[in-house]
C-alpha positions as CSV (number, residue, x, y, z in Angstrom):
1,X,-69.0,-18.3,31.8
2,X,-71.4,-20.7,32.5
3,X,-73.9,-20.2,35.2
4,X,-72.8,-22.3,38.7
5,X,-75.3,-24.4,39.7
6,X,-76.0,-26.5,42.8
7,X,-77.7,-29.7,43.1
8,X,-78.3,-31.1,46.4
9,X,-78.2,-35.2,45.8
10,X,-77.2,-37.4,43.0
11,X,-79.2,-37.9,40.5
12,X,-80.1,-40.4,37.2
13,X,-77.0,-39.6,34.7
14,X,-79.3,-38.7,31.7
15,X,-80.4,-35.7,33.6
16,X,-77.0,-34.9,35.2
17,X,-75.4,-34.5,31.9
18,X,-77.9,-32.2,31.3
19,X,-77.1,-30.0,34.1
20,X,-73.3,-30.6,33.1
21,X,-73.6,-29.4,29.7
22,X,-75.3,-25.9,30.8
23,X,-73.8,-25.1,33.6
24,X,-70.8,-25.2,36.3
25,X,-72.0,-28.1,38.7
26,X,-71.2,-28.5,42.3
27,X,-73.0,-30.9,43.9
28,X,-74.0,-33.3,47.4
29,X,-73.4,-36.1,45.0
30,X,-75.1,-39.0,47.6
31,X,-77.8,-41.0,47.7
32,X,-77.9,-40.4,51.4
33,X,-77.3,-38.3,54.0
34,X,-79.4,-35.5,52.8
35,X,-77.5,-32.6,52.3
36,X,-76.3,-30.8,55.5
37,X,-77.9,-27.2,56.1
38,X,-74.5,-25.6,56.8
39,X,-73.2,-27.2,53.7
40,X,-76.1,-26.0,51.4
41,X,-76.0,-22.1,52.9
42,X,-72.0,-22.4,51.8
43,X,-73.1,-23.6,48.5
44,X,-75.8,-21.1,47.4
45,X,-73.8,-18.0,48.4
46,X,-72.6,-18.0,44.7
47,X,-75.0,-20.5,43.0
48,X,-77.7,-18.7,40.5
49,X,-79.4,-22.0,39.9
50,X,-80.7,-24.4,42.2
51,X,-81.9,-28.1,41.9
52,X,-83.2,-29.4,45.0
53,X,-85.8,-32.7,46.7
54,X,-88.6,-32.0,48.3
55,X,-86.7,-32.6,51.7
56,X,-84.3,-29.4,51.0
57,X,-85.9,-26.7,52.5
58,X,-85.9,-23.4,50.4
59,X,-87.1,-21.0,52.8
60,X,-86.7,-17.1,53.0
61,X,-83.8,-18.0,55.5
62,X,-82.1,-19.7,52.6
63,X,-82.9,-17.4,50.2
64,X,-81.3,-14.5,51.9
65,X,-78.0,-16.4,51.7
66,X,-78.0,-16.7,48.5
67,X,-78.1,-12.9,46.5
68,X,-77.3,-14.8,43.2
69,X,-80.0,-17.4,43.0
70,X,-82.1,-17.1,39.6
71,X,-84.0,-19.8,39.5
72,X,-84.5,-22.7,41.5
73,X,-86.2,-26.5,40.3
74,X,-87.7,-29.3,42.2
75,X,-87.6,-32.7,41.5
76,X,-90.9,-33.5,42.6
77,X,-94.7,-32.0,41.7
78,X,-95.0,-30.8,45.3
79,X,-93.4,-27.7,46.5
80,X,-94.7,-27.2,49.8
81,X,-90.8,-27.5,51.2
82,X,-90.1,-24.0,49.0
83,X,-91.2,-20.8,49.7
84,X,-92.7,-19.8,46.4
85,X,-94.0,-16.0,47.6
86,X,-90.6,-15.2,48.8
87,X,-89.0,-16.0,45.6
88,X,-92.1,-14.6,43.3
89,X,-90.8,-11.4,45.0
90,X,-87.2,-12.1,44.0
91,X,-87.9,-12.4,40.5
92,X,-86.9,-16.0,41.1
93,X,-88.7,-18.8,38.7
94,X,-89.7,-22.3,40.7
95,X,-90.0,-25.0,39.1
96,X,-91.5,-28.5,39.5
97,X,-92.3,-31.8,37.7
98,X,-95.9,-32.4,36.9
99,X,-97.6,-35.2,34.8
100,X,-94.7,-37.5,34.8
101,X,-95.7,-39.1,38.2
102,X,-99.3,-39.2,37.4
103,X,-99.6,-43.0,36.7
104,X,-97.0,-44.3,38.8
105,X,-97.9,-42.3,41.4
106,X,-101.1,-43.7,41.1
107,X,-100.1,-47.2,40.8
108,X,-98.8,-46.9,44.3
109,X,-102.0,-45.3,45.7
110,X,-103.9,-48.2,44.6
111,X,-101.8,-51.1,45.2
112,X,-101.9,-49.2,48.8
113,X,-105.7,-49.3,49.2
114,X,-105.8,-52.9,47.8
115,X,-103.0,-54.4,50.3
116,X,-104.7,-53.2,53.4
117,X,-107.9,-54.1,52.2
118,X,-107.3,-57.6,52.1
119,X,-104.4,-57.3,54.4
120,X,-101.5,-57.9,52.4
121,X,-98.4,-57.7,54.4
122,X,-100.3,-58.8,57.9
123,X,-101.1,-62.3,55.5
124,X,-97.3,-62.3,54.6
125,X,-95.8,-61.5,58.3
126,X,-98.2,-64.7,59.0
127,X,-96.4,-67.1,56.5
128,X,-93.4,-65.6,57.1
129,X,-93.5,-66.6,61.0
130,X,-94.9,-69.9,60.8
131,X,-97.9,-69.4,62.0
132,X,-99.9,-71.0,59.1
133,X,-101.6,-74.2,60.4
134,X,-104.6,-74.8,58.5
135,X,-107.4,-73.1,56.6
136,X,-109.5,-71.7,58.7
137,X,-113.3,-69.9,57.2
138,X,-112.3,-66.2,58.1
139,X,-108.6,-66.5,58.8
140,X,-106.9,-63.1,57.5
141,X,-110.4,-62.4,55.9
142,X,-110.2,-58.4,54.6
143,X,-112.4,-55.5,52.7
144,X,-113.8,-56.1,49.2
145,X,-112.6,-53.9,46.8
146,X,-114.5,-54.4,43.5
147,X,-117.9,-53.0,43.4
148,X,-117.4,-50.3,46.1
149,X,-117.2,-46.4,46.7
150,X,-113.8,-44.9,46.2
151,X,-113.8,-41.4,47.6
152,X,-110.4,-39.2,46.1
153,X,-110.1,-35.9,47.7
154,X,-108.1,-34.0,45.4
155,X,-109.0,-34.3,41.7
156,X,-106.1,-33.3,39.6
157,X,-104.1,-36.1,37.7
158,X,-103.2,-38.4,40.2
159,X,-106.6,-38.3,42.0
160,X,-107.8,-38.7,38.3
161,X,-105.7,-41.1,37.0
162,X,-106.9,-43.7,41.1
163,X,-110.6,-42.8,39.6
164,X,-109.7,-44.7,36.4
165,X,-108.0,-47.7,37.8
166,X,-111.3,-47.8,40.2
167,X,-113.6,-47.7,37.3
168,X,-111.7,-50.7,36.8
169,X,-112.7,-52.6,39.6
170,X,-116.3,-51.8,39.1
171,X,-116.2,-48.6,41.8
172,X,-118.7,-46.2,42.8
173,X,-116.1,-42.6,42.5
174,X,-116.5,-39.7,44.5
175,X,-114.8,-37.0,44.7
176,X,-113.8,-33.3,46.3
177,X,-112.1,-30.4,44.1
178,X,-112.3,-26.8,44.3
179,X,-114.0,-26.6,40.8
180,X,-116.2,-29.8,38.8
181,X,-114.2,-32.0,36.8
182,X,-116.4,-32.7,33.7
183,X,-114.4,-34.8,31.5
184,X,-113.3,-37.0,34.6
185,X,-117.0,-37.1,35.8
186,X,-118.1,-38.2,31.9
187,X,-114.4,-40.7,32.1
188,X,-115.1,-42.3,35.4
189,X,-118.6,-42.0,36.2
190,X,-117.8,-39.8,38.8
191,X,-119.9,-37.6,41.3
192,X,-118.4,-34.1,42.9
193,X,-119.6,-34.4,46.6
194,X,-120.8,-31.1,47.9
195,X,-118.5,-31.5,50.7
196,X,-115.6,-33.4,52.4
197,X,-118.0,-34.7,55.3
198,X,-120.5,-36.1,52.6
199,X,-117.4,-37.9,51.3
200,X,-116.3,-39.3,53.9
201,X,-119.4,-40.5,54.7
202,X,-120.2,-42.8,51.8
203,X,-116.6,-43.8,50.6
204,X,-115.6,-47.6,51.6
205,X,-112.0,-46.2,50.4
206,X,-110.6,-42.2,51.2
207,X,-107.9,-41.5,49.0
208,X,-105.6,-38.2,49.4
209,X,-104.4,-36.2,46.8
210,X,-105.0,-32.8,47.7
211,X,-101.6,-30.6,47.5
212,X,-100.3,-28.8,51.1
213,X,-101.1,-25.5,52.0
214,X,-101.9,-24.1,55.3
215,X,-105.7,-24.7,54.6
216,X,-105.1,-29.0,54.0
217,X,-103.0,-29.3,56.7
218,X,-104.4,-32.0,58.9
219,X,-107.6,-31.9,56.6
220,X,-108.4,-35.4,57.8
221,X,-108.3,-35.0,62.3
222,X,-110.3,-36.8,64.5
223,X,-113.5,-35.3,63.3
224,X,-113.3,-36.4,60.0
225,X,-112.1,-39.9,60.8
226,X,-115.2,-40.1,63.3
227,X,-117.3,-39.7,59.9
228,X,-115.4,-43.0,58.2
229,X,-117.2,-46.4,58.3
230,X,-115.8,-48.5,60.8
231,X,-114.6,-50.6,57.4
232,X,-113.3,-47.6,55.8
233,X,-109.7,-47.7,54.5
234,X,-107.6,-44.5,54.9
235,X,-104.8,-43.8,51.8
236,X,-102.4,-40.9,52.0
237,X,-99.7,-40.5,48.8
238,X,-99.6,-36.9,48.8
239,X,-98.5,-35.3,51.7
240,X,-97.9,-36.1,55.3
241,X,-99.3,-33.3,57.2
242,X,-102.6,-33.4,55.2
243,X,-103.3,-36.4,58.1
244,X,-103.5,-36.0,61.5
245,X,-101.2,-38.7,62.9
246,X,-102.2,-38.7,66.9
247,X,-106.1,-38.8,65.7
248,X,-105.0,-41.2,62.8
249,X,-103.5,-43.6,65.4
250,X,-106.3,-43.9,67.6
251,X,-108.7,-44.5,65.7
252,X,-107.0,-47.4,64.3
253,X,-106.6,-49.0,67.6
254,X,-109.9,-48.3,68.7
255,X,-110.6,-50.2,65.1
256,X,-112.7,-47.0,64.9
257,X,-111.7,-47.4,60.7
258,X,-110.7,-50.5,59.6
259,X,-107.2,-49.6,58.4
260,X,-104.6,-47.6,56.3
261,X,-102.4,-47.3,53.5
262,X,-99.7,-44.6,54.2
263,X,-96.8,-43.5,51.9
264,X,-95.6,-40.7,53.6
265,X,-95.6,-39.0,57.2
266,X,-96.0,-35.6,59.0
267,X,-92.0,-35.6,59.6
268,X,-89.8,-37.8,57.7
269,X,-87.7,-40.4,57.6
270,X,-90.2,-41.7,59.9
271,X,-88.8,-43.9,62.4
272,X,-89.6,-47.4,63.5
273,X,-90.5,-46.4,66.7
274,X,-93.3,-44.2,64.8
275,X,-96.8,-45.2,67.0
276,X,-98.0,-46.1,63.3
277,X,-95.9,-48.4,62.3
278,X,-97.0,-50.4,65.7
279,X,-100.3,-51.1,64.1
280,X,-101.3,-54.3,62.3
281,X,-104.0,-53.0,60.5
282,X,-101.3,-50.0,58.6
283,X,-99.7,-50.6,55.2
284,X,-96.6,-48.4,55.6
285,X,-94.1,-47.5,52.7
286,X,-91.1,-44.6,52.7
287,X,-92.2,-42.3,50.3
288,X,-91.9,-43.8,47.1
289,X,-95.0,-43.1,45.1
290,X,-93.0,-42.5,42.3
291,X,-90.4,-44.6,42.7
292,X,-90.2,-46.7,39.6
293,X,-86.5,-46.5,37.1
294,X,-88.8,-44.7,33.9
295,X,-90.4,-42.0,36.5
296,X,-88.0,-41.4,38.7
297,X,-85.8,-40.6,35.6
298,X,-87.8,-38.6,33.8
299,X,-88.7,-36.6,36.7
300,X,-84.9,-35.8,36.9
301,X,-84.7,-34.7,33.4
302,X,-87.8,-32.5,33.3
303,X,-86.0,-30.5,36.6
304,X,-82.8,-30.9,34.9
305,X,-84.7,-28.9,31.2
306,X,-86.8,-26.4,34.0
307,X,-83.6,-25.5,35.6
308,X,-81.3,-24.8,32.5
309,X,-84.1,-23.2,30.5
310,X,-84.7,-20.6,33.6
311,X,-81.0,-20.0,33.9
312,X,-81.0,-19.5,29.7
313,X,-84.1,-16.8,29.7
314,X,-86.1,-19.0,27.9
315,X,-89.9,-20.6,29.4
316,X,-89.3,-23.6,31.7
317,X,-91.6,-26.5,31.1
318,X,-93.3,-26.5,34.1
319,X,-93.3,-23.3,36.4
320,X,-95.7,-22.5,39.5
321,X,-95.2,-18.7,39.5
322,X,-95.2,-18.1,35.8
323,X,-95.5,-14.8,36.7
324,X,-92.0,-14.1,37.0
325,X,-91.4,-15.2,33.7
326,X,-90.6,-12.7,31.0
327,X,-92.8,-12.6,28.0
Protein backbone atom coordinates (compact mmCIF):
# COMPACT_ATOMS: atom_id res chain seq x y z
CA UNK A 1 0.00 0.00 0.00
CA UNK A 2 1.28 3.13 -0.86
CA UNK A 3 2.46 5.44 1.75
CA UNK A 4 -0.36 8.53 2.44
CA UNK A 5 0.99 11.66 1.98
CA UNK A 6 -0.11 15.20 2.68
CA UNK A 7 0.63 18.28 0.92
CA UNK A 8 -0.54 21.42 2.17
CA UNK A 9 -1.16 23.72 -1.16
CA UNK A 10 -1.26 23.11 -4.77
CA UNK A 11 1.51 22.77 -6.51
CA UNK A 12 3.26 22.93 -10.40
CA UNK A 13 1.74 19.49 -11.97
CA UNK A 14 5.23 18.11 -13.01
CA UNK A 15 5.94 17.73 -9.35
CA UNK A 16 2.41 16.69 -8.32
CA UNK A 17 2.50 13.70 -10.55
CA UNK A 18 5.41 12.98 -8.80
CA UNK A 19 3.89 12.77 -5.50
CA UNK A 20 0.87 10.92 -7.18
CA UNK A 21 2.82 8.22 -8.63
CA UNK A 22 4.50 7.26 -5.08
CA UNK A 23 2.16 7.81 -2.84
CA UNK A 24 -1.66 8.10 -1.62
CA UNK A 25 -2.20 12.05 -1.84
CA UNK A 26 -4.56 14.17 0.13
CA UNK A 27 -4.13 17.47 -0.29
CA UNK A 28 -5.19 21.65 0.51
CA UNK A 29 -5.21 21.75 -3.16
CA UNK A 30 -5.41 26.06 -3.28
CA UNK A 31 -3.38 28.64 -4.12
CA UNK A 32 -4.80 30.54 -1.19
CA UNK A 33 -6.03 30.41 1.91
CA UNK A 34 -3.18 28.72 3.53
CA UNK A 35 -4.07 25.66 4.92
CA UNK A 36 -6.15 25.88 8.25
CA UNK A 37 -4.33 24.55 11.47
CA UNK A 38 -7.37 22.42 12.51
CA UNK A 39 -7.42 21.08 9.02
CA UNK A 40 -3.66 20.06 8.85
CA UNK A 41 -3.60 18.35 12.67
CA UNK A 42 -6.75 16.20 11.01
CA UNK A 43 -4.61 15.43 8.10
CA UNK A 44 -1.23 14.29 9.66
CA UNK A 45 -2.85 12.00 12.18
CA UNK A 46 -2.39 9.24 9.52
CA UNK A 47 0.05 10.88 6.96
CA UNK A 48 3.79 9.41 7.06
CA UNK A 49 4.93 11.96 4.54
CA UNK A 50 4.62 15.49 4.61
CA UNK A 51 5.17 18.27 1.97
CA UNK A 52 4.68 21.60 3.39
CA UNK A 53 5.69 25.99 2.58
CA UNK A 54 7.58 27.69 4.59
CA UNK A 55 4.31 29.30 6.10
CA UNK A 56 3.15 25.74 7.54
CA UNK A 57 4.42 25.50 10.81
CA UNK A 58 5.87 22.06 11.76
CA UNK A 59 6.38 22.45 15.33
CA UNK A 60 6.66 19.79 18.18
CA UNK A 61 2.87 20.58 18.69
CA UNK A 62 2.32 19.20 15.24
CA UNK A 63 4.54 16.63 15.41
CA UNK A 64 2.95 15.03 18.36
CA UNK A 65 -0.27 14.73 16.25
CA UNK A 66 1.02 12.96 13.93
CA UNK A 67 2.67 9.27 15.36
CA UNK A 68 3.03 8.19 11.58
CA UNK A 69 4.99 11.03 10.05
CA UNK A 70 8.42 9.66 8.36
CA UNK A 71 9.61 12.26 6.65
CA UNK A 72 8.64 15.61 6.09
CA UNK A 73 9.91 18.17 2.79
CA UNK A 74 9.86 21.84 2.33
CA UNK A 75 9.48 23.62 -0.69
CA UNK A 76 11.77 26.26 0.09
CA UNK A 77 15.76 26.40 1.26
CA UNK A 78 14.71 27.92 4.58
CA UNK A 79 13.45 25.84 7.35
CA UNK A 80 13.24 28.04 10.15
CA UNK A 81 9.09 27.46 10.20
CA UNK A 82 10.10 23.46 11.07
CA UNK A 83 11.39 22.21 14.09
CA UNK A 84 14.33 20.20 12.84
CA UNK A 85 15.72 18.97 16.62
CA UNK A 86 12.35 17.68 17.39
CA UNK A 87 12.15 15.61 14.34
CA UNK A 88 16.10 14.65 14.44
CA UNK A 89 14.87 12.96 17.58
CA UNK A 90 12.00 11.19 15.82
CA UNK A 91 13.98 9.64 13.37
CA UNK A 92 12.21 11.89 11.01
CA UNK A 93 14.30 13.21 7.71
CA UNK A 94 13.63 17.16 6.67
CA UNK A 95 14.15 18.08 3.74
CA UNK A 96 14.59 21.34 1.78
CA UNK A 97 15.38 22.82 -1.73
CA UNK A 98 18.87 24.32 -2.10
CA UNK A 99 20.72 25.60 -5.20
CA UNK A 100 17.68 25.92 -7.33
CA UNK A 101 16.85 29.46 -6.01
CA UNK A 102 20.36 30.60 -6.08
CA UNK A 103 20.17 32.86 -9.15
CA UNK A 104 16.71 33.83 -9.19
CA UNK A 105 16.77 34.54 -5.85
CA UNK A 106 19.47 36.63 -6.47
CA UNK A 107 18.04 38.40 -9.38
CA UNK A 108 15.46 39.69 -7.04
CA UNK A 109 17.98 40.85 -4.41
CA UNK A 110 19.62 43.01 -6.93
CA UNK A 111 16.90 44.32 -8.94
CA UNK A 112 15.79 45.32 -5.19
CA UNK A 113 18.96 47.23 -4.32
CA UNK A 114 18.98 48.86 -7.84
CA UNK A 115 15.14 50.16 -7.66
CA UNK A 116 15.55 51.96 -4.42
CA UNK A 117 18.73 53.28 -5.32
CA UNK A 118 17.58 55.27 -8.09
CA UNK A 119 14.04 55.18 -6.80
CA UNK A 120 12.22 53.13 -9.10
CA UNK A 121 8.71 52.81 -8.11
CA UNK A 122 8.65 56.48 -6.26
CA UNK A 123 9.76 57.78 -10.18
CA UNK A 124 6.82 55.54 -11.50
CA UNK A 125 4.03 56.57 -8.73
CA UNK A 126 5.23 60.22 -10.10
CA UNK A 127 4.20 59.47 -13.79
CA UNK A 128 1.64 57.56 -12.89
CA UNK A 129 -0.11 60.57 -10.97
CA UNK A 130 0.51 63.27 -13.21
CA UNK A 131 2.74 65.02 -11.52
CA UNK A 132 5.46 65.21 -14.28
CA UNK A 133 5.86 68.84 -15.44
CA UNK A 134 9.16 69.40 -16.65
CA UNK A 135 12.82 68.33 -16.19
CA UNK A 136 14.00 69.63 -13.39
CA UNK A 137 18.30 69.21 -12.44
CA UNK A 138 17.78 66.82 -9.38
CA UNK A 139 14.13 65.78 -9.74
CA UNK A 140 13.90 62.01 -8.47
CA UNK A 141 17.77 62.12 -8.36
CA UNK A 142 18.87 58.54 -6.46
CA UNK A 143 22.21 56.52 -5.26
CA UNK A 144 24.83 55.39 -7.82
CA UNK A 145 25.27 51.95 -8.00
CA UNK A 146 28.26 51.06 -10.27
CA UNK A 147 31.56 51.60 -8.73
CA UNK A 148 30.46 51.21 -5.05
CA UNK A 149 30.72 48.91 -1.90
CA UNK A 150 28.22 46.02 -1.72
CA UNK A 151 28.32 44.60 1.77
CA UNK A 152 26.36 40.75 1.70
CA UNK A 153 26.04 39.34 5.08
CA UNK A 154 25.66 35.82 4.64
CA UNK A 155 27.97 34.23 2.03
CA UNK A 156 26.51 31.00 0.82
CA UNK A 157 25.08 30.83 -2.78
CA UNK A 158 22.75 33.53 -2.94
CA UNK A 159 25.00 35.97 -1.07
CA UNK A 160 27.60 34.57 -3.65
CA UNK A 161 25.75 34.48 -6.59
CA UNK A 162 24.60 39.18 -5.46
CA UNK A 163 28.63 39.30 -5.26
CA UNK A 164 28.94 38.23 -8.89
CA UNK A 165 26.18 40.36 -10.42
CA UNK A 166 28.06 43.31 -8.27
CA UNK A 167 31.43 42.48 -9.75
CA UNK A 168 29.34 43.32 -12.63
CA UNK A 169 28.69 46.79 -11.87
CA UNK A 170 32.19 47.54 -11.03
CA UNK A 171 31.52 46.95 -6.91
CA UNK A 172 33.82 47.01 -4.12
CA UNK A 173 32.38 43.31 -2.19
CA UNK A 174 32.35 42.75 1.26
CA UNK A 175 31.32 40.34 3.09
CA UNK A 176 30.42 38.44 6.66
CA UNK A 177 30.45 34.43 6.97
CA UNK A 178 31.19 32.15 9.74
CA UNK A 179 34.28 30.70 7.86
CA UNK A 180 36.39 32.63 4.58
CA UNK A 181 35.07 31.97 1.26
CA UNK A 182 38.23 31.48 -0.92
CA UNK A 183 37.02 30.75 -4.19
CA UNK A 184 34.33 33.57 -3.90
CA UNK A 185 37.06 36.03 -2.57
CA UNK A 186 39.47 34.86 -5.77
CA UNK A 187 35.67 35.00 -8.10
CA UNK A 188 34.51 38.38 -6.86
CA UNK A 189 37.33 40.19 -5.55
CA UNK A 190 35.95 40.00 -2.30
CA UNK A 191 37.17 40.93 1.33
CA UNK A 192 35.82 38.94 4.62
CA UNK A 193 35.22 41.86 7.04
CA UNK A 194 36.33 41.00 10.57
CA UNK A 195 32.99 41.92 11.78
CA UNK A 196 29.39 42.90 11.04
CA UNK A 197 29.97 46.58 12.40
CA UNK A 198 33.13 47.01 10.04
CA UNK A 199 30.61 46.05 7.31
CA UNK A 200 28.19 48.08 7.92
CA UNK A 201 30.38 50.71 8.15
CA UNK A 202 31.93 50.81 4.64
CA UNK A 203 29.03 49.24 2.45
CA UNK A 204 26.99 51.95 0.27
CA UNK A 205 24.61 48.66 -0.14
CA UNK A 206 23.78 45.90 3.03
CA UNK A 207 22.49 42.93 1.62
CA UNK A 208 20.88 39.97 3.84
CA UNK A 209 21.38 36.47 3.31
CA UNK A 210 22.18 35.08 6.40
CA UNK A 211 19.68 31.97 7.32
CA UNK A 212 17.34 32.38 10.78
CA UNK A 213 18.27 31.07 13.96
CA UNK A 214 17.81 32.46 17.30
CA UNK A 215 21.30 34.12 17.01
CA UNK A 216 20.28 36.36 13.49
CA UNK A 217 17.15 37.23 14.65
CA UNK A 218 16.97 41.04 14.49
CA UNK A 219 20.81 40.98 13.50
CA UNK A 220 20.26 44.33 11.99
CA UNK A 221 18.38 46.80 15.22
CA UNK A 222 18.83 50.20 15.80
CA UNK A 223 22.45 49.86 16.67
CA UNK A 224 23.52 48.49 13.60
CA UNK A 225 21.38 50.84 11.35
CA UNK A 226 23.05 53.77 13.44
CA UNK A 227 26.43 52.39 11.87
CA UNK A 228 24.80 52.78 7.95
CA UNK A 229 25.77 55.89 5.93
CA UNK A 230 23.09 58.14 5.85
CA UNK A 231 23.09 57.00 1.89
CA UNK A 232 23.21 53.41 2.70
CA UNK A 233 20.57 51.12 1.14
CA UNK A 234 19.15 48.39 3.29
CA UNK A 235 18.16 44.77 1.24
CA UNK A 236 16.43 41.94 3.03
CA UNK A 237 15.48 38.53 0.75
CA UNK A 238 16.12 36.11 3.27
CA UNK A 239 14.17 36.28 6.24
CA UNK A 240 11.94 38.77 7.97
CA UNK A 241 12.93 38.59 11.50
CA UNK A 242 16.70 38.98 10.68
CA UNK A 243 15.50 42.99 10.58
CA UNK A 244 14.29 44.88 13.24
CA UNK A 245 11.13 46.48 11.76
CA UNK A 246 10.28 49.30 14.63
CA UNK A 247 14.22 50.36 14.45
CA UNK A 248 14.06 49.82 10.58
CA UNK A 249 11.11 52.27 10.28
CA UNK A 250 12.62 55.07 12.03
CA UNK A 251 15.48 55.36 10.75
CA UNK A 252 13.98 55.65 7.46
CA UNK A 253 11.88 58.54 8.37
CA UNK A 254 14.48 60.22 10.23
CA UNK A 255 16.33 59.59 6.62
CA UNK A 256 18.83 58.26 9.08
CA UNK A 257 19.66 55.57 5.87
CA UNK A 258 18.67 56.52 2.64
CA UNK A 259 16.28 53.73 1.94
CA UNK A 260 15.30 49.94 1.55
CA UNK A 261 14.57 47.03 -0.52
CA UNK A 262 12.42 44.50 1.38
CA UNK A 263 11.10 41.16 0.23
CA UNK A 264 9.80 39.77 3.10
CA UNK A 265 8.54 40.82 6.71
CA UNK A 266 8.78 39.80 10.49
CA UNK A 267 5.05 38.40 10.21
CA UNK A 268 3.48 37.77 6.98
CA UNK A 269 1.16 38.50 4.64
CA UNK A 270 2.16 41.94 5.70
CA UNK A 271 -0.59 44.21 5.55
CA UNK A 272 -1.04 47.56 3.89
CA UNK A 273 -1.39 49.29 6.91
CA UNK A 274 2.32 47.85 7.76
CA UNK A 275 4.21 51.37 9.04
CA UNK A 276 6.76 50.26 6.12
CA UNK A 277 4.84 50.26 3.42
CA UNK A 278 4.04 54.15 4.48
CA UNK A 279 7.46 55.10 3.54
CA UNK A 280 8.51 56.58 0.20
CA UNK A 281 11.91 55.82 0.30
CA UNK A 282 10.96 51.52 0.75
CA UNK A 283 10.88 49.10 -2.26
CA UNK A 284 8.40 46.56 -0.91
CA UNK A 285 7.54 43.09 -2.60
CA UNK A 286 5.50 39.86 -1.08
CA UNK A 287 7.93 37.38 -0.79
CA UNK A 288 8.75 36.33 -4.09
CA UNK A 289 12.46 36.03 -4.44
CA UNK A 290 12.05 33.08 -6.21
CA UNK A 291 9.18 33.54 -7.88
CA UNK A 292 9.94 32.96 -11.53
CA UNK A 293 7.78 29.70 -13.75
CA UNK A 294 11.48 27.59 -14.16
CA UNK A 295 12.35 28.09 -10.19
CA UNK A 296 9.37 27.92 -8.74
CA UNK A 297 8.88 24.57 -10.61
CA UNK A 298 11.86 23.01 -10.02
CA UNK A 299 11.77 23.81 -6.50
CA UNK A 300 8.50 21.78 -6.42
CA UNK A 301 10.03 18.84 -8.07
CA UNK A 302 13.20 18.70 -5.96
CA UNK A 303 10.58 18.50 -2.64
CA UNK A 304 8.37 16.35 -4.56
CA UNK A 305 12.10 13.68 -5.34
CA UNK A 306 13.21 14.52 -1.25
CA UNK A 307 9.85 13.49 -0.10
CA UNK A 308 9.28 10.23 -2.09
CA UNK A 309 12.93 9.14 -1.78
CA UNK A 310 12.62 9.47 2.28
CA UNK A 311 9.33 7.67 2.24
CA UNK A 312 11.26 4.80 -0.17
CA UNK A 313 14.48 4.38 2.28
CA UNK A 314 16.62 5.65 -0.22
CA UNK A 315 18.98 9.29 0.32
CA UNK A 316 16.94 12.40 -0.33
CA UNK A 317 18.71 14.99 -2.46
CA UNK A 318 18.89 17.47 -0.15
CA UNK A 319 18.48 16.80 3.69
CA UNK A 320 19.37 19.19 6.74
CA UNK A 321 19.67 16.44 9.45
CA UNK A 322 21.45 13.76 7.34
CA UNK A 323 21.97 12.28 10.37
CA UNK A 324 18.82 10.39 10.48
CA UNK A 325 19.48 8.89 7.42
CA UNK A 326 20.39 5.27 7.28
CA UNK A 327 23.69 4.38 5.70
Amino acid sequence: MPPAVFLTRRIPEQARALLDAAADVRAWDREEPPVPRDVLYDAVAEAEGLYCLLTDAVDAELLAAAPRLRAVSTMAVGYDNIDVAACTRRGIPVCNTPGVLTEATADLAFALLMAAARRVPEAERYLREGRWRTWSPMLLAGQDVHGRTIGIVGAGRIGQAVGARARGFGMEVLYTARSPKPDFEAACQARRCASLDELLAAADFVTLHAPLTPETRHMIGGRELARMKPTAVLVNTARGPLVDEAALQRALAEERIWAAGLDVFEREPATPEHPLLRLPNVVTLPHIGSATVATRTAMAVLAAENLVAALQGRRPPACVNPEVLAG
